[in-house]
Every structure is written in structure tokens, then in C-alpha cells.
C-alpha positions as CSV (number, residue, x, y, z in Angstrom):
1,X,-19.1,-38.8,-46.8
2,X,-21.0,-36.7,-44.5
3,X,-19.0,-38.0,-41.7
4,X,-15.9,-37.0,-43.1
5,X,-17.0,-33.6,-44.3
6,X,-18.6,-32.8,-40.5
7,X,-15.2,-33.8,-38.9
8,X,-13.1,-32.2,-41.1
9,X,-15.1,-29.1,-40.5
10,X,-15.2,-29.6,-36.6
11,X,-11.1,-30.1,-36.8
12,X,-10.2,-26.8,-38.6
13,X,-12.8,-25.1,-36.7
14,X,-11.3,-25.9,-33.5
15,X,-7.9,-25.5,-35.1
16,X,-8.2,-22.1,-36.3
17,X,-10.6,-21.0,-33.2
18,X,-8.8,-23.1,-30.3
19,X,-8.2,-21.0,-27.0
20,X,-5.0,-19.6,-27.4
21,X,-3.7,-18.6,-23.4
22,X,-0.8,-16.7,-25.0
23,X,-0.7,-13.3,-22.8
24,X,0.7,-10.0,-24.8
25,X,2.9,-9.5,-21.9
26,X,6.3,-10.8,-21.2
27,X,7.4,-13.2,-18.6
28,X,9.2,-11.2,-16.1
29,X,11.9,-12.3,-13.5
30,X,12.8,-10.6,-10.4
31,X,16.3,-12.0,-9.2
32,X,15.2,-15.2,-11.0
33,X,11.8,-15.5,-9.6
34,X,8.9,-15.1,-12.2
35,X,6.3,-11.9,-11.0
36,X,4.0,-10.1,-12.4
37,X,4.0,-6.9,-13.4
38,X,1.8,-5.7,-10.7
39,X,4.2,-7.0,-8.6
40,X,6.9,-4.8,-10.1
41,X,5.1,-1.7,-9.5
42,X,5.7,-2.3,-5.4
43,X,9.6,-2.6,-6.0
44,X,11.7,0.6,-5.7
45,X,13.3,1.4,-9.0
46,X,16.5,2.7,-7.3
47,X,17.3,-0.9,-6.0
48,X,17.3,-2.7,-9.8
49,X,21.1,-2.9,-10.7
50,X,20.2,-4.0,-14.6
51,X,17.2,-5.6,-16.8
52,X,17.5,-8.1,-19.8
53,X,15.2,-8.5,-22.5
54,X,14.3,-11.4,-24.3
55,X,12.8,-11.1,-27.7
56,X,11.8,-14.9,-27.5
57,X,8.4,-16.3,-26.9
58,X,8.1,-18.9,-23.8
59,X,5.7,-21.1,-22.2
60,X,5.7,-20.9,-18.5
61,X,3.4,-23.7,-16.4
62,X,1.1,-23.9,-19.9
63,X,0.7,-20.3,-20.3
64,X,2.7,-18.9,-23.6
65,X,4.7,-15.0,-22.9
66,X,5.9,-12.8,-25.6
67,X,9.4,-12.4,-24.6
68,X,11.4,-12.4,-21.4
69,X,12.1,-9.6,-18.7
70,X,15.1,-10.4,-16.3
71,X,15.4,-8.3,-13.6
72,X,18.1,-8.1,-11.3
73,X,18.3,-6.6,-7.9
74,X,21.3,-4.6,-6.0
75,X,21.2,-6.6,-3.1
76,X,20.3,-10.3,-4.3
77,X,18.4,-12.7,-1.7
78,X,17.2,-9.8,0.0
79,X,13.5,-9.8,-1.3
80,X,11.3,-12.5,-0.1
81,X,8.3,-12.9,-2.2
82,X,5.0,-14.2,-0.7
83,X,1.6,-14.7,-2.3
84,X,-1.6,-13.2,-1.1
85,X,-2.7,-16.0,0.2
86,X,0.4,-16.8,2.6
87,X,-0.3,-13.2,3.6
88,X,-4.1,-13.5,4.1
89,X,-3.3,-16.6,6.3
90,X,-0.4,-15.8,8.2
91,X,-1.5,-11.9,8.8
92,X,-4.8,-12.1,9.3
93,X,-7.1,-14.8,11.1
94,X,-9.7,-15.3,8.4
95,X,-10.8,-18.8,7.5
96,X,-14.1,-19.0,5.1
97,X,-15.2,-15.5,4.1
98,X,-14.0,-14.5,0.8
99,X,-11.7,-11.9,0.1
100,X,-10.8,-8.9,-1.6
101,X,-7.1,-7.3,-2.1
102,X,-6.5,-4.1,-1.4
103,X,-2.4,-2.1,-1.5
104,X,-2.6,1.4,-0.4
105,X,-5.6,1.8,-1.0
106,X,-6.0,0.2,-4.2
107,X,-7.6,-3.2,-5.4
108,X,-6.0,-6.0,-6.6
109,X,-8.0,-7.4,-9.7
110,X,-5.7,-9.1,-11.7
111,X,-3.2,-12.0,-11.4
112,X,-4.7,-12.2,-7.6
113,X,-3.3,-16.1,-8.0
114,X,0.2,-15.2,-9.1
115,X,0.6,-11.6,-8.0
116,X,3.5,-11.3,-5.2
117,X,4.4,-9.0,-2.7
118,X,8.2,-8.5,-0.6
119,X,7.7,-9.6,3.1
120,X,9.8,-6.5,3.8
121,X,7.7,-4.3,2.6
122,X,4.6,-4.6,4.0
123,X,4.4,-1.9,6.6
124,X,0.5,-3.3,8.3
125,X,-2.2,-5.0,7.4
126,X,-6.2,-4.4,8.0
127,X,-9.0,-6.1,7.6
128,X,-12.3,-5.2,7.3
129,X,-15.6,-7.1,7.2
130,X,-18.6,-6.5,5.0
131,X,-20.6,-5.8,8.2
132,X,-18.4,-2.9,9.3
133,X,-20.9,-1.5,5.8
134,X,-24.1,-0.3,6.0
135,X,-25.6,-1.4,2.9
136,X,-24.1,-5.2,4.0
137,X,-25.0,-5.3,7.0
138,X,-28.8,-7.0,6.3
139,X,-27.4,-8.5,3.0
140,X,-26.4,-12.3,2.9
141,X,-23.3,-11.5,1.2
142,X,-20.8,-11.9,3.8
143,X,-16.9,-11.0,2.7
144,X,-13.4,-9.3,4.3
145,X,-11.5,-6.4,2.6
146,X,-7.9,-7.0,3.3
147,X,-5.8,-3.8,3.0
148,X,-2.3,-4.1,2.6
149,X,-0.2,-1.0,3.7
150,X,3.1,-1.2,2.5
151,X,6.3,0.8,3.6
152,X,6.0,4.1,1.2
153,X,6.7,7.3,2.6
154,X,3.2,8.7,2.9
155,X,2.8,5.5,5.3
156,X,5.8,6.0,7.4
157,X,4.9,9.4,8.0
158,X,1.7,8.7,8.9
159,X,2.8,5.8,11.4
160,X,5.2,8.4,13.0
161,X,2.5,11.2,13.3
162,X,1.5,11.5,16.9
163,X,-2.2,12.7,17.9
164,X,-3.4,13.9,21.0
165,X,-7.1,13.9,21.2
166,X,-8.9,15.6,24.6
167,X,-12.0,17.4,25.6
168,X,-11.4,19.5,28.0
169,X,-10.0,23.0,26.9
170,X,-6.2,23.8,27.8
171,X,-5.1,27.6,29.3
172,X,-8.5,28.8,30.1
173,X,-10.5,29.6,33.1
């Protein structure tokens, strides 16, 4: 009887209690391609001809959405989505440090698996190592900052701007 008792117990327990990996956002597709919604924030709203809305839950590769986002573009098969790790091996030449995600300036902390950027719109890409820091530099923790900079305007201007740097003073004797 204990047996039965202690099993039932354990069954609604884990019933009731189970993970649940339903996320409280909705799936969204970009031209047909599921992003995030980090990814979304890098896409110029000016280019989205309309958006659909699903009010239908979905499972997507095991993980449960609350609804549906499509998104389509003006110009279809003209984005060409690539993850950050496509971008960290075919931009940069690091192997077996680890990594941290930076986009103008900001980090990447969520959905770093799934997030996705446009090809087009990455403008240059940095890369720093923990070394180039001075309070890393003795420490055995060893790790590359990769900074995306993508094609905004504050970046394009700044790629345009021209300095000249000297040391000798012009127009005077």
C-alpha cells in the first residue's frame, strides 16, 4: 500500500511540477524563417510590407510559443540570415577561446544559440581578447569579445569620417 501511495504521490508531483519550456513569447517568422526577437530589433522597420498574427499556441523543435508572428519583407530573398557562430567562424579566426557577443556596442545575452543576424548588414567586425584588459591580463581566464558593427547610420558616418593626425604645427615659423 505504501508503494502505491509513494508512486501515486511521485506521479502527480511530477505532473503538476514538470518543467514546462513554454516561452511567453510568440514564435516569430521573418519571410518564413523563425528569429528571434532580438533578431527583429536589427531589421529596418521601413522594409516590413505586412505582419500576421496568430493567436494559436505552437511547438517549434520541443519548445511550446504563445502565438505566431509572420513577418513579411518588401523585398523577399533579400535577407540572408546567419547565426553567430557562422559569423564568429567565418569573420574572425578564433578557434578555442570562448566568446562573448557584442552589436553596436551592446551584448548579446539571450537566445545567443538561435539569435540571427542579415549578412548584409553587418558593416565590420572586431575582436578583442581578454589580454588586451588589464585586470585579465595575469588572470587564467582567457576569452574574445566579438563586436559586431552593423550598417546604422552613426556607423556609416563614422567609416566615412576622415582624420588627419600630425605633430608638427602647420602655418607657423
Amino acid at each position: 500500500m505504501k508503494c502505491i501511495l509513494t508512486f501515486s504521490i511521485f506521479f502527480f508531483t511530477s505532473l503538476f511540477f514538470g518543467q514546462n519550456n513554454k516561452i511567453e513569447e510568440p514564435a516569430m517568422f521573418f519571410d518564413s524563417i523563425l528569429v528571434t526577437s532580438t533578431t527583429m530589433e536589427h531589421i529596418d522597420p521601413n522594409e516590413i510590407e505586412s505582419v500576421n498574427v496568430i493567436k494559436k499556441d505552437t511547438t517549434i523543435n520541443g519548445v511550446m510559443y504563445c502565438g505566431q508572428i509572420y513577418i513579411t519583407s518588401k523585398v523577399t530573398k533579400k535577407y540572408n540570415f546567419i547565426s553567430l557562430k557562422q559569423i564568429k567562424s567565418e569573420f574572425t579566426k578564433i578557434k578555442s577561446n570562448d566568446v562573448i557577443f557584442m552589436i553596436n556596442g551592446t551584448f548579446i545575452k539571450d537566445d545567443i544559440e538561435t539569435f540571427k543576424l542579415d549578412r548584409n548588414y553587418i558593416l565590420k567586425v572586431e575582436v578583442t581578447n581578454s589580454e588586451a584588459f588589464y585586470n585579465f591580463r595575469k588572470s587564467n581566464t582567457k576569452f574574445d569579445i566579438i563586436n559586431i558593427l552593423g550598417k546604422t547610420k552613426e556607423n556609416l558616418e563614422n567609416k566615412n569620417k576622415i582624420l588627419i593626425k600630425g605633430h608638427q604645427a602647420i602655418g607657423i615659423k
